[in-house]
BALOBA-1460 file (C-alpha; in Angstrom, 3 decimals):
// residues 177
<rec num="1" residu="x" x="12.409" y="-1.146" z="7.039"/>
<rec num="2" residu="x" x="10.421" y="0.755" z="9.643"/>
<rec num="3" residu="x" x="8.128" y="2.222" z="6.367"/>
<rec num="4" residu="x" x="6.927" y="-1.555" z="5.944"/>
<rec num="5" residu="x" x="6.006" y="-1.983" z="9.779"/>
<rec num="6" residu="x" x="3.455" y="0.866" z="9.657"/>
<rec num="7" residu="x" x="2.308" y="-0.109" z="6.358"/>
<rec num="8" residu="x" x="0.952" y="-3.434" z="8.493"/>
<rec num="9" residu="x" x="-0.764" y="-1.415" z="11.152"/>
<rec num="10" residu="x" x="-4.201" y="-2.491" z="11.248"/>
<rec num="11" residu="x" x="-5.087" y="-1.278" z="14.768"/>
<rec num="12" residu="x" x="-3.696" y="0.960" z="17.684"/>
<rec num="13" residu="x" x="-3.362" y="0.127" z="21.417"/>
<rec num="14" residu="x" x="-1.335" y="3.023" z="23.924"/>
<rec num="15" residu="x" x="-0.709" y="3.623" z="27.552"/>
<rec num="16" residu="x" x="-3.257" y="7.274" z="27.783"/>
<rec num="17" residu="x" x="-0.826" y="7.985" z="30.576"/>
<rec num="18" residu="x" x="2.418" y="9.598" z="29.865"/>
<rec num="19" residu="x" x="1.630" y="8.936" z="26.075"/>
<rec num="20" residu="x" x="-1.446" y="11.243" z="25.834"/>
<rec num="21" residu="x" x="-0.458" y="12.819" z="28.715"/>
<rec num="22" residu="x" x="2.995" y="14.867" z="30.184"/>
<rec num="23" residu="x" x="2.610" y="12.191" z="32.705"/>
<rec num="24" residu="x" x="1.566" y="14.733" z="34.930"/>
<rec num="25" residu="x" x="-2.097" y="14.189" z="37.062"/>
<rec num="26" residu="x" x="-3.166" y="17.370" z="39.339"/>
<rec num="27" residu="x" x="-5.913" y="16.265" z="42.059"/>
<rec num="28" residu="x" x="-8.898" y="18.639" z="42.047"/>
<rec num="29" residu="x" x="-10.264" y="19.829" z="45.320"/>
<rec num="30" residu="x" x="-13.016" y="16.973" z="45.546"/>
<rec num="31" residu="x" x="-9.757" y="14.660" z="45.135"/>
<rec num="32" residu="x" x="-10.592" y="13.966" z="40.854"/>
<rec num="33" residu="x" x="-7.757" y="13.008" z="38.930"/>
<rec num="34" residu="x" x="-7.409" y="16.484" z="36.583"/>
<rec num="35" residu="x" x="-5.558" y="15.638" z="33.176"/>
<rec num="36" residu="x" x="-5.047" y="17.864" z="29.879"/>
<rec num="37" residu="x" x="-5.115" y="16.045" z="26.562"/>
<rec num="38" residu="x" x="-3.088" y="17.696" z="22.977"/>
<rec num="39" residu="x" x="-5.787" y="18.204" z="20.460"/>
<rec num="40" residu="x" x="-3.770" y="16.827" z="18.221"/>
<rec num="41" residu="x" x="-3.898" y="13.233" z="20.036"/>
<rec num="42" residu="x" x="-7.407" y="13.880" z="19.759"/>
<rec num="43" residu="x" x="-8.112" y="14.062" z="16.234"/>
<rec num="44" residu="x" x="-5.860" y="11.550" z="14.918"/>
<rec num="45" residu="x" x="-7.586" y="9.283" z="17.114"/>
<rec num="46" residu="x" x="-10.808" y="10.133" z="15.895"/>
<rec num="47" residu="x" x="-9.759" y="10.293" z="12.240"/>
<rec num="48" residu="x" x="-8.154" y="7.141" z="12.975"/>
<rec num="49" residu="x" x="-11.867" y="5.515" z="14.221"/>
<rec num="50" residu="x" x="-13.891" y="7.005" z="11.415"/>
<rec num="51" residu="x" x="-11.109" y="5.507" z="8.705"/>
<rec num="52" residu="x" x="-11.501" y="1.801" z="10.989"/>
<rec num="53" residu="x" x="-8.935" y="1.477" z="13.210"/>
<rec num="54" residu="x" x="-10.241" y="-0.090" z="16.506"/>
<rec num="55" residu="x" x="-8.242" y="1.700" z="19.107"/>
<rec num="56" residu="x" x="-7.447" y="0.488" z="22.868"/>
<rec num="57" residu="x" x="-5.795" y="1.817" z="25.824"/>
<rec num="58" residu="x" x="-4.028" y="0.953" z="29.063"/>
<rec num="59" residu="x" x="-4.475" y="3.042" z="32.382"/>
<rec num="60" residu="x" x="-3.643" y="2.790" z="35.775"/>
<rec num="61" residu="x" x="-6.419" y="5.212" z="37.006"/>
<rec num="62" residu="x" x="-9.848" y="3.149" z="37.491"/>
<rec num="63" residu="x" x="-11.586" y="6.380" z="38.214"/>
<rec num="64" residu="x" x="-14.652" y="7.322" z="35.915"/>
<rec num="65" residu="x" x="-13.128" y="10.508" z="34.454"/>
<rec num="66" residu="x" x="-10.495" y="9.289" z="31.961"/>
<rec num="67" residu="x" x="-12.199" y="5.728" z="31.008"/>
<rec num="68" residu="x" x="-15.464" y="7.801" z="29.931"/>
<rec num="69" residu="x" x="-13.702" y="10.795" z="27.618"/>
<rec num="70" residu="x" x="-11.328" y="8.290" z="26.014"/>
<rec num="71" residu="x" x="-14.519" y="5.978" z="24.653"/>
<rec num="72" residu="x" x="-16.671" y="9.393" z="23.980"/>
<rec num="73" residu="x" x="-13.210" y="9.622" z="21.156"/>
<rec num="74" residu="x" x="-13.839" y="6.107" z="20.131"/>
<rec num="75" residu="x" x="-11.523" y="4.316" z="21.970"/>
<rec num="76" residu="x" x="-13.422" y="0.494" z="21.860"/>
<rec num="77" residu="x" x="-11.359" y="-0.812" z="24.727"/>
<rec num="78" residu="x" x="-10.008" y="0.429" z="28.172"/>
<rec num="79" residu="x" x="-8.066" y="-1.157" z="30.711"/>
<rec num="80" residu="x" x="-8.397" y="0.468" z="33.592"/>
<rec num="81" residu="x" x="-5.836" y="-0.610" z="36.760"/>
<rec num="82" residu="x" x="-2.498" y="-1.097" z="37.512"/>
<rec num="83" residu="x" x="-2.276" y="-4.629" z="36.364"/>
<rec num="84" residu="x" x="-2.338" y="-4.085" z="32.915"/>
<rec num="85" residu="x" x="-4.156" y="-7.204" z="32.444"/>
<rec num="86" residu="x" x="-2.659" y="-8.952" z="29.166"/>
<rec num="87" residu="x" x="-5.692" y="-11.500" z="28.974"/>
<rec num="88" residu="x" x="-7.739" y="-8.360" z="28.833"/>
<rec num="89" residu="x" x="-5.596" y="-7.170" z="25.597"/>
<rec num="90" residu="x" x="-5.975" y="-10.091" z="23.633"/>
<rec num="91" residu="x" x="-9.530" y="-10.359" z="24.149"/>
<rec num="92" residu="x" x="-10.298" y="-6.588" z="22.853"/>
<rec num="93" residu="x" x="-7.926" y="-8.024" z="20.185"/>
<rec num="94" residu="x" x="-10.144" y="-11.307" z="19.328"/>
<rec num="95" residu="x" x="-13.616" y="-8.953" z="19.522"/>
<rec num="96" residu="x" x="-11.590" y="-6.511" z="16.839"/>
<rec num="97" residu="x" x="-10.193" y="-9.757" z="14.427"/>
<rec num="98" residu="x" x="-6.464" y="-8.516" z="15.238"/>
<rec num="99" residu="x" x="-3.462" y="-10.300" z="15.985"/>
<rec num="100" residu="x" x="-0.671" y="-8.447" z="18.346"/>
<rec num="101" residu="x" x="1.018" y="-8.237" z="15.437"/>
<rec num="102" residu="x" x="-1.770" y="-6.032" z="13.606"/>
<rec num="103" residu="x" x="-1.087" y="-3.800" z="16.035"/>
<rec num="104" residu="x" x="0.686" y="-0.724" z="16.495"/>
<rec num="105" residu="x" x="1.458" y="0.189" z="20.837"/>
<rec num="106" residu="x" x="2.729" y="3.236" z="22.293"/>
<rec num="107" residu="x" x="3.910" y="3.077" z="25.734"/>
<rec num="108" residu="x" x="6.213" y="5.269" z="27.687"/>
<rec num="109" residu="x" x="6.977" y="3.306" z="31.015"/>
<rec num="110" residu="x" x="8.198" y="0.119" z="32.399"/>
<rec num="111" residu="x" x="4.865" y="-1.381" z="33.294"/>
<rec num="112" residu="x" x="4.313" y="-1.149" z="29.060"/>
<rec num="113" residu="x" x="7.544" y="-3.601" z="28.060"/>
<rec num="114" residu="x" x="5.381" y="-6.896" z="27.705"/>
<rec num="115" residu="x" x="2.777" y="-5.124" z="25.190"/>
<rec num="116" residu="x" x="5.613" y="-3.622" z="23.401"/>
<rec num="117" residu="x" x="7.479" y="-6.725" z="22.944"/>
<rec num="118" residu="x" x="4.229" y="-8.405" z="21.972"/>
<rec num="119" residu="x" x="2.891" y="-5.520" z="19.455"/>
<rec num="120" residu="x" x="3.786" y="-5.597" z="15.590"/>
<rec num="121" residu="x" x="5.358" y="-2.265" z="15.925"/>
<rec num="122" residu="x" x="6.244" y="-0.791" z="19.216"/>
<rec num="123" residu="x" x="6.423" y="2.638" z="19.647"/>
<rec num="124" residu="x" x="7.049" y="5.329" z="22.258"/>
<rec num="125" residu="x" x="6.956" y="9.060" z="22.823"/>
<rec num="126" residu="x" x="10.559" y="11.056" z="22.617"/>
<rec num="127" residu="x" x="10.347" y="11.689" z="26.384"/>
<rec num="128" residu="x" x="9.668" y="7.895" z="27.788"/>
<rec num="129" residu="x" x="12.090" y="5.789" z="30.062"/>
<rec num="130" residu="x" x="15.320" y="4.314" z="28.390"/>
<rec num="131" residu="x" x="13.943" y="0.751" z="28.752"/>
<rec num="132" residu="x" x="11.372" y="1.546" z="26.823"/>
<rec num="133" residu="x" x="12.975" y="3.507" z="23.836"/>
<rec num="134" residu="x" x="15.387" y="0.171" z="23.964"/>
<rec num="135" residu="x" x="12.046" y="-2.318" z="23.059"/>
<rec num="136" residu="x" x="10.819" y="0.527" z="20.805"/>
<rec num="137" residu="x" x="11.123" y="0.332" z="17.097"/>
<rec num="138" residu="x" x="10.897" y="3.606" z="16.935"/>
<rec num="139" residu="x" x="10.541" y="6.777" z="19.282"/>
<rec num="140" residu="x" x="8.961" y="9.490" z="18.045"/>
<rec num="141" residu="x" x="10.136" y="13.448" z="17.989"/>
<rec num="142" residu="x" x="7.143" y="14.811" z="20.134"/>
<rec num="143" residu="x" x="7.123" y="14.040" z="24.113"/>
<rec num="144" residu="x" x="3.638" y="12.226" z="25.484"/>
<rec num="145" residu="x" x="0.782" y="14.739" z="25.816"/>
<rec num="146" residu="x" x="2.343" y="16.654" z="22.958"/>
<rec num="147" residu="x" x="1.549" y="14.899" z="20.017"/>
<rec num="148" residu="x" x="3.071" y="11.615" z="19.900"/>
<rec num="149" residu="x" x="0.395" y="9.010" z="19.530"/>
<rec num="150" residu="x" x="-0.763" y="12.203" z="16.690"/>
<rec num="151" residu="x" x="2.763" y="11.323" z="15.079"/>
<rec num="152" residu="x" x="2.054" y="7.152" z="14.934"/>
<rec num="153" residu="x" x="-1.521" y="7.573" z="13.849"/>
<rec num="154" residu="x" x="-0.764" y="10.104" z="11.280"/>
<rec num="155" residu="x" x="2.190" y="8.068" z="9.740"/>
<rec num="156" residu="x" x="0.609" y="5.171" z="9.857"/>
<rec num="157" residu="x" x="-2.794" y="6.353" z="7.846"/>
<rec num="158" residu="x" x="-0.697" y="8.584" z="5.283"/>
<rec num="159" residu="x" x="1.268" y="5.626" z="4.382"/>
<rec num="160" residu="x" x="-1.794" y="3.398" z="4.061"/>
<rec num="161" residu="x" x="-3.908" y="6.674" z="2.187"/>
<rec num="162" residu="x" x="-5.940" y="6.851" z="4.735"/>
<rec num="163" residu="x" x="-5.312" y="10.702" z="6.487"/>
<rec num="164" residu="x" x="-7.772" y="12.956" z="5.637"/>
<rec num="165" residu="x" x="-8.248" y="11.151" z="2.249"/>
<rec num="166" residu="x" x="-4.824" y="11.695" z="1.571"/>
<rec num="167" residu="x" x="-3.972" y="9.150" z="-1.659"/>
<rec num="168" residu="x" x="-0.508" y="10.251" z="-2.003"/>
<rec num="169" residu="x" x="1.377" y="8.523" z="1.249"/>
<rec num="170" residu="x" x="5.082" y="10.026" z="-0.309"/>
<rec num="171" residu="x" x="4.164" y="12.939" z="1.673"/>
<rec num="172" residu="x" x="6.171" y="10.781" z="4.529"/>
<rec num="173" residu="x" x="9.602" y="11.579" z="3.642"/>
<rec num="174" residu="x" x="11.881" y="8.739" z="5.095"/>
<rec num="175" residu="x" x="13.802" y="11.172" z="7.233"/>
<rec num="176" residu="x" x="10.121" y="11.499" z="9.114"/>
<rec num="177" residu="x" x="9.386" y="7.578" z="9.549"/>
């Protein structure tokens, strides 16, 4: 059952494009990639690092803006460039003590498949491509940039009793999970 999967989640690992993004990027005038984040993304995530959970992400953008903000959060590993560089991964996972299958990914495009196949529970937002909501085990109700790596994090800790010092996880109703 999908309950038990996020029980297991020890760790987090998503795509910040199209996942805490619209998969949108504007170019300022001096030619910076411009991006808006959902609050909500942004607490879970930090909730998520002060409860323990070593978080990573994937981007295709190697320019300084995105890479610094998402570790000023608490993200502990970024991959920055279009490779998507798997030996990368399982290093941040070795420094962390995970196994892929500690981990919990959220992806939203084609490039993502291999770390969703790898990942204990794969995951996407409601708006990603068809491939990818194939490989997912489950695809949440919010769109990327509006919430959906909020959604994972959230289920994930409030099953475990870990939101907000929440100690009664039933909260999750199986028609949510």
């Amino acid at each position: 059952m999908i309950f038990d999967k996020f029980k297991r989640v020890k760790g987090f690992m998503f795509a910040a494009d199209g996942v805490l993004t619209g998969g949108v990027v504007q170019f300022g005038a001096t030619g910076g990639a411009l991006r808006s984040f959902h609050v909500k993304d942004c607490y879970a995530m930090q909730l998520a690092v002060n409860k323990g959970y070593p978080l990573a992400a994937v981007t295709q953008d190697a320019s300084a803006s995105a890479p610094e903000w998402l570790k000023g959060i608490g993200v502990s590993f970024l991959h920055a460039g279009a490779d998507g560089n798997a030996a990368a991964c399982y290093e941040w996972l070795s420094q962390v003590g995970l196994d892929a299958a500690d981990v919990l990914y959220m992806g939203y495009d084609v490039p993502d498949l291999a770390r969703l196949q790898s990942a204990g529970l794969a995951t996407c937002p409601a708006d990603a491509v068809e491939d990818v909501k194939a490989a997912a085990a489950y695809v949440s109700f919010c769109s990327g940039g509006n919430g959906a790596l909020r959604d994972v994090i959230e289920k994930v800790m409030r099953l475990q009793g870990t939101w907000n010092g929440d100690e009664h996880p039933g909260r999750l109703s199986a028609k949510n999970a």
